[in-house]
Structure formats: C-alpha cells, structure tokens
N, C-alpha and C positions, 0 to 999 in steps of 0.2 A: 659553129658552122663546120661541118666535115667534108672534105674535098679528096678525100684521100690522098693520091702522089698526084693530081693534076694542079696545074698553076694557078695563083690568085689572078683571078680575073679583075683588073682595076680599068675603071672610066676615072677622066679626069676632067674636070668643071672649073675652069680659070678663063678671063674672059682678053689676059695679053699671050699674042699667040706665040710670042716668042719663047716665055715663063711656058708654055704646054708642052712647045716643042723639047725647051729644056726638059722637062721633068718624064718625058713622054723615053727619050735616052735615056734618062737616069733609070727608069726605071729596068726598059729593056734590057740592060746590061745586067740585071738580077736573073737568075736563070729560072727560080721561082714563082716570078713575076711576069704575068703577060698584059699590056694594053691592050684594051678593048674596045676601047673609043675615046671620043674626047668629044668637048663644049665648049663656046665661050659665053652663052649666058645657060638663061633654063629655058629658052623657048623650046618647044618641040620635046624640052628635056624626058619628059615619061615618055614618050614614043623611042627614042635616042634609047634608054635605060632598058625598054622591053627586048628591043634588037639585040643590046648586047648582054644580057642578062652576067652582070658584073657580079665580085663576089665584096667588092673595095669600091665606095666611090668616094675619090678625091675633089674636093669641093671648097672652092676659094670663096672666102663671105662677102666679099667685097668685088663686085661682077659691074664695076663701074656706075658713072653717076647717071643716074634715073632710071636705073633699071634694077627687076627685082633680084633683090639679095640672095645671098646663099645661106641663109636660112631658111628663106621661102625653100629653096630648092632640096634643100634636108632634108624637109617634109615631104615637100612631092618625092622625093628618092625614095624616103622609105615606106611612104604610102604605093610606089610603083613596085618596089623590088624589095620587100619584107622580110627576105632570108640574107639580104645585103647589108652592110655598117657605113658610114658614114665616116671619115675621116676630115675632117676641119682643118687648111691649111688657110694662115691667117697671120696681118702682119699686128693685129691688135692684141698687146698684152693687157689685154682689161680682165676681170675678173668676171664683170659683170659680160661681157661678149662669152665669156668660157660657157656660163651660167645657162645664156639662153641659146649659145648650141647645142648643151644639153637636152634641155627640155625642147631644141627640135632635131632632133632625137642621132645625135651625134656619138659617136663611141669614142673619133679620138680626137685632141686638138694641137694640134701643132704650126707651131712658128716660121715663116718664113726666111728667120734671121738661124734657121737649125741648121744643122749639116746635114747632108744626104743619105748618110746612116740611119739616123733617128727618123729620118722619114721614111726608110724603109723599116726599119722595124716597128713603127706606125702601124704600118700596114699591113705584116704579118701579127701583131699582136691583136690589134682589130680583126682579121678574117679568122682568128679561132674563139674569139668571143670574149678578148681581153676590152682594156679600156687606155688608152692611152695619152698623158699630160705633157706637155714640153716641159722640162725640169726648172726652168723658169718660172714660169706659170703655176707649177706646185711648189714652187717654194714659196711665191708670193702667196698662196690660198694659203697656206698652213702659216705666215705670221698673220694675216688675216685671223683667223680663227685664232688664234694662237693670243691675239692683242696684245693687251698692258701684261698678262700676265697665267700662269695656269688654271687661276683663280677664275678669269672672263674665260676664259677657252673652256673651262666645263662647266660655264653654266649657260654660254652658250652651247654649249652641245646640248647639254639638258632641255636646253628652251627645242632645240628643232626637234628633237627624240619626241618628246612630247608632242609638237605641233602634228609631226607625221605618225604619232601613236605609235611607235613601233618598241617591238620585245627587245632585252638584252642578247636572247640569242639570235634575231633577226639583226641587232647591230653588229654583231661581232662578225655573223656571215659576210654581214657587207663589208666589214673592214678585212677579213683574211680575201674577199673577191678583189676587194683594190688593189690587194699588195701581191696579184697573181696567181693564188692559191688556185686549183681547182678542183671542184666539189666532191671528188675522193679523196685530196689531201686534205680537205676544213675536215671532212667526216671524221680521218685517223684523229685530228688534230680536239676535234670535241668529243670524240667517244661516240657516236653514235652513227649510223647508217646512212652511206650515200642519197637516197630517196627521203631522208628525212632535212638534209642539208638543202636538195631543191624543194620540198615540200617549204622551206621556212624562208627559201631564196622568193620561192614564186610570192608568197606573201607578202616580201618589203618590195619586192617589184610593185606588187600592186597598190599598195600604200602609196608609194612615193612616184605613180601613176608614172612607170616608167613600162616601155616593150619590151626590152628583154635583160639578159645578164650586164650588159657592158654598160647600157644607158644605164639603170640601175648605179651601177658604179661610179659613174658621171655626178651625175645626181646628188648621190652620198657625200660626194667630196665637195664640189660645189653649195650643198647647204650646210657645212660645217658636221654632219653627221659621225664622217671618217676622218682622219689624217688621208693627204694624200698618197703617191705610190711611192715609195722610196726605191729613187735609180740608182742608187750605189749596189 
C-alpha cells in the first residue's frame, strides 16, 4: 500500500472507551500516525470505515459479551475498505485465535500485554504490506511446529506443503515475505526477476486462499508452512 509522505490513516475498533481514548493519544503522539476514527462495536462499522477511508484499522476481538466479535468485524473491514490491513489487538495468547484472524483476514496480531512501541510499529509494518506477530506468539507457533523435535517439524511442514500443493519456490517466497524481505530483495536473493517473484507470490496467495501479500504471510506461519518472523 503506497501513501507516499502522507499519514497512516488508523481507525480504532475496541469497545472500553477508555482503552480507545488511551490508544487514540498513543497514537497521536506519532507524527506519522493520524486517527481517523474510532468504534466500540461494529455496528454501523462499514458506514464508520467508508467515512474515514483508513489505511490501519485497529480491531479489538474481543468487543464484549453478546456482541459480535472482531472477527466478524475483520471481515466486514476488509470487505468495506480492500486497500486497508487489519491489525488484531488481543489479549488472547492462543495459537488457535492467531489462526482464525488470519483467515479473517488480518495482517497483524498483537498483544495487549505489548508496549506501545510494538504497537506502533504494528502498524507501520502492516500499512506497507508487511505481516506482523507479537514476539510471544511466534515464539509459541514455532515450538508448536517445532514439537518433540526437527524430525515432527518437517514432516509436519511436508504434511501442510502438500495439503496446500504448493512449489519449493512458492515456499521459499513465502518464507523470505515473513522474514520482511521485499519482492526485489527475494528476486536479488533467487536469481531471477522481480515480476517472476510476484508472479510465484500471487500463486501461493491463491493456494492458501489468502487477499493479499501480508495475509498470505499470516497464513504460512500459522499452518506451519514457514518459521515465523524473527524480531532480533
């Protein structure tokens, strides 16, 4: 997503208004960061999303009891606003919650127990088309895949590789996109031509029935395809 020098436009979807207002400062104080609106559930939320046409929207999963989640609302976002990412702030360290904001169609997922840093760079990492894990959270996917031993961790991979069909050089693209790479440094990095790096990108996108580069990325790490990003 190209914005040139103007600000990331972020909406924010949390449903304690205090938690908004906080984050709502946090953010402001970013000079590259502008607020554009805010939510506490998703009623109205596609109407809200058209108004401010965001480039970030920040989206709590957990939007209180009997009302619909912020998964629901991931989907509505990115079915309203398609050129927008999804940022997942969440106090759930499950694997299995990472998994299915994924697959509704989330770019990054972070912890509400993070610091204010990592949430901002969350959020600049998502509005250029990155994918973004709480270092928590990828550490716990990777002994996940990881298991008893190197031995389960690649034959688990073998098993998903398989399942989503996908080439050795569609795996490797997805694993240099997790680790930040972008599609004219994988190109230097495999020898061959930028337009043949997306040509092989757009394919395991579609495989692993993902919208764009970042969910893609999501995806991969979450079904054991890739190691996750490493934050050191």
């Amino acid at each position: 997503m190209k914005k040139g020098d103007r600000n990331i436009r972020v909406f924010i979807v949390d449903d304690h208004e205090l938690l908004r207002s906080s984050l709502q400062a946090l953010l402001s104080e970013e000079e590259t960061i502008e607020v554009v609106g805010e939510a506490g559930d998703i009623n109205g939320l596609a109407e809200k999303l058209r108004e401010s046409v965001p480039d970030v929207i920040l989206m709590d999963i957990s939007l209180g009891a009997g009302k619909p989640d912020g998964l629901e609302g991931s989907r509505i976002a990115r079915q309203t606003c398609p050129d927008a990412v999804v940022v997942v702030l969440t106090m759930h360290e499950d694997e299995r919650m990472l998994e299915e904001a994924a697959r509704a169609g989330a770019s990054g997922y972070v912890l509400k127990a993070s610091g204010p840093q990592e949430l901002i760079n969350a959020i600049k990492v998502a509005s250029t088309g990155g994918g973004w894990l709480s270092p928590l959270i990828a550490r716990r996917t990777m002994e996940r895949i990881a298991g008893g031993g190197l031995g389960q961790n690649a034959d688990h991979m073998a098993e998903a590789i398989k399942r989503f069909d996908l080439t050795d050089r569609e795996v490797e693209v997805l694993r240099l996109t997790v680790q930040g790479a972008t599609y004219e440094e994988i190109a230097r990095q495999l020898f061959v031509s930028t337009s043949q790096v997306k040509q092989v990108a757009s394919g395991a996108a579609r495989k692993l029935g993902a919208r764009d580069k970042a969910h893609a990325a999501a995806i991969a790490v979450s079904e054991g395809l890739v190691p996750p990003p490493d934050r050191h």
